[in-house]
N, C-alpha and C positions, 0 to 999 in steps of 0.2 A: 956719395952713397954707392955700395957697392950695385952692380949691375942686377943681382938676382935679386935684391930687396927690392928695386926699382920697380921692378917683373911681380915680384908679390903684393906690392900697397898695389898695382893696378888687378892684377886678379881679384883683389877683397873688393875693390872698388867694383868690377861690376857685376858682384855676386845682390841681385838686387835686394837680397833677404836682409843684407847685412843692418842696413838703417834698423830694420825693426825687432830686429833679435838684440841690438844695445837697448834700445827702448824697453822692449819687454823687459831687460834684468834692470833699467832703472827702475820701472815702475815696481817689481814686484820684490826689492829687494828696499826702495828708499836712497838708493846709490846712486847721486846727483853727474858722476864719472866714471864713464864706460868705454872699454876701449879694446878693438881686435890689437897685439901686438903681435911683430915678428920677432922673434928672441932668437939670438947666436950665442955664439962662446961671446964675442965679444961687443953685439950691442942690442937693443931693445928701440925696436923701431915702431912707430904707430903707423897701422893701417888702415885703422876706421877710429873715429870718436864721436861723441856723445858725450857734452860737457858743459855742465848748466852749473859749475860756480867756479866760473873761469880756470880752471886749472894750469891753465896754458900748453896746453900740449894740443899741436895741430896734426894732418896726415902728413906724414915724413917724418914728425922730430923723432929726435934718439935723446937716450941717454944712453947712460955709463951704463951698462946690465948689470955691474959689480954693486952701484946702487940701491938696486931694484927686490922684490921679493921674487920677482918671476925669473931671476938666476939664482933661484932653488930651486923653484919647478921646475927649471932645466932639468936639474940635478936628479930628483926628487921623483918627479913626474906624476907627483899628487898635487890635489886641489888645498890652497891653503883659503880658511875661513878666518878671520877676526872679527868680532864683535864689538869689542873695546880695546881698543890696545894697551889702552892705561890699567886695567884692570888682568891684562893676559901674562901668564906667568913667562910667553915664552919670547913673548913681541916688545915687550912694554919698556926694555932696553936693546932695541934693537936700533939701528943706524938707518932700517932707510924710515921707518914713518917718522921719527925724527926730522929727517930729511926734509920729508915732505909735506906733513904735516895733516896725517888722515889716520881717524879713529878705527872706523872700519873699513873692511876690505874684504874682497873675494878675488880671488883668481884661478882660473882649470886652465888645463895645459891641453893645445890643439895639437893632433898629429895627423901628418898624411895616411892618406888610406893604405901607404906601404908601410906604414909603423913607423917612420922617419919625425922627429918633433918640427913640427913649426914655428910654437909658438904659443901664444895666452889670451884666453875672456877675460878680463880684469874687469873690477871696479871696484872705486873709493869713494869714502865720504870726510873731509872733516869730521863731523857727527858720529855718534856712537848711534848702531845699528844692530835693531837684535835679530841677528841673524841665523844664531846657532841653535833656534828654534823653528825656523821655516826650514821645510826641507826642499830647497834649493838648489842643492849639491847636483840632483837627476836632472833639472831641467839645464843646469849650467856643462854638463857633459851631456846632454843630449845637441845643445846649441855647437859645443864643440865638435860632436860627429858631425852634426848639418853641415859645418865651415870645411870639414874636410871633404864630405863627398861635395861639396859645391868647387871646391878648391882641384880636385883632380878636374872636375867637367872643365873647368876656364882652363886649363892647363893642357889638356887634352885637342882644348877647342885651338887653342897660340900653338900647338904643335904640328896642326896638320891645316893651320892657317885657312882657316872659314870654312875647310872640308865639312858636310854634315855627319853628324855621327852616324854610327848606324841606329837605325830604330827600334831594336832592340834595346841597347845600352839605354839610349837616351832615358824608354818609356822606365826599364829601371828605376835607373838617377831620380825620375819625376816621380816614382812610386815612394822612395827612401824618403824624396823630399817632403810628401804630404804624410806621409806614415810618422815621419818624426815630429810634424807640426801637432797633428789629427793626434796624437798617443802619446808618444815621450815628453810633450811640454803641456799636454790639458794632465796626465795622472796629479805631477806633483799642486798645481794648482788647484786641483780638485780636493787635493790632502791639506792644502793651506786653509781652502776656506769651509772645509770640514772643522779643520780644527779649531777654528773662529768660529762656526757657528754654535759649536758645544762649549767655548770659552764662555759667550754668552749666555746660554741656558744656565751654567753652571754657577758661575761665580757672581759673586754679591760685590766684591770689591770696585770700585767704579775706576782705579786706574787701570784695574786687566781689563775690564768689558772698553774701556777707552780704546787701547789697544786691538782685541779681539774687533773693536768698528773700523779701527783705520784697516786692520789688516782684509777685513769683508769687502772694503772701499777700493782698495790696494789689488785685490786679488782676482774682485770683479773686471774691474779697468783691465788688467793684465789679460783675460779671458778674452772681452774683449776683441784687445787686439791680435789675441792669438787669432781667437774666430775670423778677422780682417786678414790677416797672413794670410790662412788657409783659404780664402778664399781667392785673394790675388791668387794664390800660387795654382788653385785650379783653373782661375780662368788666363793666364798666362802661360803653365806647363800644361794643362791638361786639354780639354773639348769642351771648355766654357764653365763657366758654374752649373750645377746638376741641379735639376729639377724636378719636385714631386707634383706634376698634372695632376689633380680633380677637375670635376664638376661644379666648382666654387659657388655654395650657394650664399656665401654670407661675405663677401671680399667688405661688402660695406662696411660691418661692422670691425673688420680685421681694420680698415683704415681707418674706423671713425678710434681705435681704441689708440691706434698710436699717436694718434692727434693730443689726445686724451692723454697718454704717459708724458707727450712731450713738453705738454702744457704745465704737468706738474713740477717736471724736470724746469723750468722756465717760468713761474710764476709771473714774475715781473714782467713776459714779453704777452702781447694780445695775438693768437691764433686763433684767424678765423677760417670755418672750413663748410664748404659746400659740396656734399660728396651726397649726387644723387644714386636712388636706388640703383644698382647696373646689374641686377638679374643673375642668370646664371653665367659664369666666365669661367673658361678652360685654360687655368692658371695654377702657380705652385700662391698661396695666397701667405705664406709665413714668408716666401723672396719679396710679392710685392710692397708687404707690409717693412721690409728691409730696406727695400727702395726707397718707400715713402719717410724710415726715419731717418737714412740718411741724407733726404733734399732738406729732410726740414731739419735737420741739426745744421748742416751748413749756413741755411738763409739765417736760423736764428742767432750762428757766430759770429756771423763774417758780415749778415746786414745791416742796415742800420735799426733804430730802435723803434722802430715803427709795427705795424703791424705785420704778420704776415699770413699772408692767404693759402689754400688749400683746396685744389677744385680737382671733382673726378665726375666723369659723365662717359655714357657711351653716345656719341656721335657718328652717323655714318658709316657704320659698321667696324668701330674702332673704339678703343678703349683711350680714353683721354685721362691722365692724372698730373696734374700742375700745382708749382709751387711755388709764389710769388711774392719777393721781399724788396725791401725799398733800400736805397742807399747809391751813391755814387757809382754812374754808370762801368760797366769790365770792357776794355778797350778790345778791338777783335783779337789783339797778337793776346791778349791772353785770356779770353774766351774759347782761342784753340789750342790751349793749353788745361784747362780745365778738367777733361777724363783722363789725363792721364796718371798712372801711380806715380805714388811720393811727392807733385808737385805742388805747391804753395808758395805762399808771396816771399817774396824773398824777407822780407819789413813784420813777415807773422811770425810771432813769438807765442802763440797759441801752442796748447800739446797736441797731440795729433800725428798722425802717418800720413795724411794727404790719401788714404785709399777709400773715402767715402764715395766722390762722386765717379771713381774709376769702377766699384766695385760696382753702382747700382747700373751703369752705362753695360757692364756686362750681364746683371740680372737683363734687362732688359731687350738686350743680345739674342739670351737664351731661350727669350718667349717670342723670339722671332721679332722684334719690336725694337725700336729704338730712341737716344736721347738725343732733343735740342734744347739750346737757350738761347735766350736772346737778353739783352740789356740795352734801357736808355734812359734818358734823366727823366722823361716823363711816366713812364709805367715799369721802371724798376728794371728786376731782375728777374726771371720767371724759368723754370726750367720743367719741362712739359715731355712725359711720358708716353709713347704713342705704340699702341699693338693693335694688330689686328683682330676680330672679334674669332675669326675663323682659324686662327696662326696651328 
């Protein structure tokens, strides 16, 4: 493998956005194969993937470019859409889906931020995907600017070999960064599930309102995880996740309601929750209420099927909130793996970004305050919230 591709699958590798930006166009597109390539005159190398119906293609492999549709985008340097290929006047005798054996498809073309091509967003599906209906296109070239300006910073960074940048540039770089998350990938999502929610008012036919549901389901989820990005990406690039301070007169009720959503969300599991009065608390209460759904989405995944508890009290001049699930004790080597982003069991095939319990570890950061847990076979797993009343 030639030396500079070498040099590029590690620049994508530790762009850490890159996991969640395939994610996002799986989820918001139905496209089970996602993948950053490097594309040349002469090959098409993978430097990230995302691949839920075994495709076979790992980080490194290449093909033939001459195979590929993204040696047209070379050529071309527009975005090509498919929907159906069997049905597409232009594709549906074309050599590589033949090849390979996928319905739909999207690909944009990446370039450096000096105009130079890199390379391609891909993603396929066996499946026919209606695609030429979601406008897509803006978030799939907004993901492609993010890869380029993430792509000079790593290159920048291998150049002057662990030099810090200056802090200007940087705070830049970190502004594009959250400006394209925060604006270029919420508009079109916003326009998808507009356009789903007037599907529904409108139409009588139960296969379009079938649709216009997955797409609401689809679009949500997708939002989402944007919202999850942005927030890594502030409390990682920026001074923590931002916070709106009141005079919290009602935090109780903000917790008893997410109990309450989650519970619906989970029917089948029993949440029990003890959340006494706690007065007034100088708090953003829409982060803690964030906090608290992120402990209890976890306990109710990942625990076992038991109950899981919910306690919030003020103590001692401290804010106490806890959340406690049953199931097979977390050994410490990965208990102190636990706040960190992206990480999960290697054995979890669950969906997910692993940015739950990293994100609420930094709510809780912000309120001066912070997370522990603990785990054992006798009282579970419990992971307890702690701020100062005075913070």
């Amino acid at each position: 493998m030639d030396r500079s591709i070498t040099a590029d699958i590690s620049a994508i590798s530790r762009i850490n956005a890159v996991p969640a930006i395939l994610q996002v166009i799986s989820e918001t597109t139905g496209l089970r194969f996602a993948a950053v390539a490097r594309v040349t005159e002469n090959s098409w190398t993978a430097c990230a993937v995302l691949d839920r119906i075994n495709f076979g293609l790992q980080v490194g492999s290449e093909l033939d470019v001459a195979t590929t549709l993204c040696h047209e985008i070379r050529a071309s340097h527009e975005t090509i859409i498919i929907s159906k290929v069997s049905e597409d006047g232009r594709y549906c005798n074309h050599h590589t889906p033949k090849m390979y054996g996928f319905e739909s498809y999207i690909s944009t073309p990446v370039f450096r931020t000096d105009g130079s091509f890199f390379g391609t967003v891909c993603a396929l599906d066996p499946l026919p995907a209606n695609l030429s209906k979601l406008p897509i296109q803006t978030m799939m070239e907004s993901f492609a600017k993010l890869l380029a300006i993430q792509l000079e910073a790593e290159e920048q960074f291998e150049a002057t070999e662990a030099a810090l940048l200056d802090a200007q540039q940087t705070a830049e770089l970190r502004e594009q960064f959250i400006a394209l998350l925060g604006h270029d990938l919420r508009n079109p999502l916003s326009s998808i599930l507009s356009g789903a929610q007037l599907l529904l008012r409108r139409s009588k036919d139960a296969s379009i309102t079938g649709i216009a549901e997955h797409m609401l389901t689809a679009t949500r989820r997708a939002s989402r995880l944007v919202d999850a990005v942005l927030d890594f990406a502030r409390g990682r690039l920026g001074n923590g996740i931002p916070l709106q301070r009141t005079q919290c007169h009602d935090l109780h009720h903000a917790l008893t309601h997410i109990v309450s959503e989650m519970q619906s969300a989970y029917p089948q599991r029993a949440i029990e929750a003890d959340i006494a009065p706690l007065g007034v608390i100088h708090c953003d209460a829409d982060r803690l209420a964030q906090l608290l759904s992120n402990l209890l989405a976890n306990a109710l995944v990942h625990g076992a099927a038991g109950r899981v508890l919910v306690r919030a009290v003020c103590e001692n001049g401290r804010l106490l909130l806890s959340v406690n699930n049953q199931g097979e004790p977390i050994s410490p080597d990965r208990l102190a793996q636990l706040f960190k982003p992206y990480w999960r069991e290697a054995s979890n095939t669950r969906s997910g970004l692993g940015l739950g319990l990293y994100i609420a570890n930094e709510i809780a950061a912000s309120h001066g305050g912070s997370m522990q847990v603990t785990s054992t076979a006798e009282a579970g797993t419990t992971f307890t919230f702690s701020m100062p009343m005075d913070a």
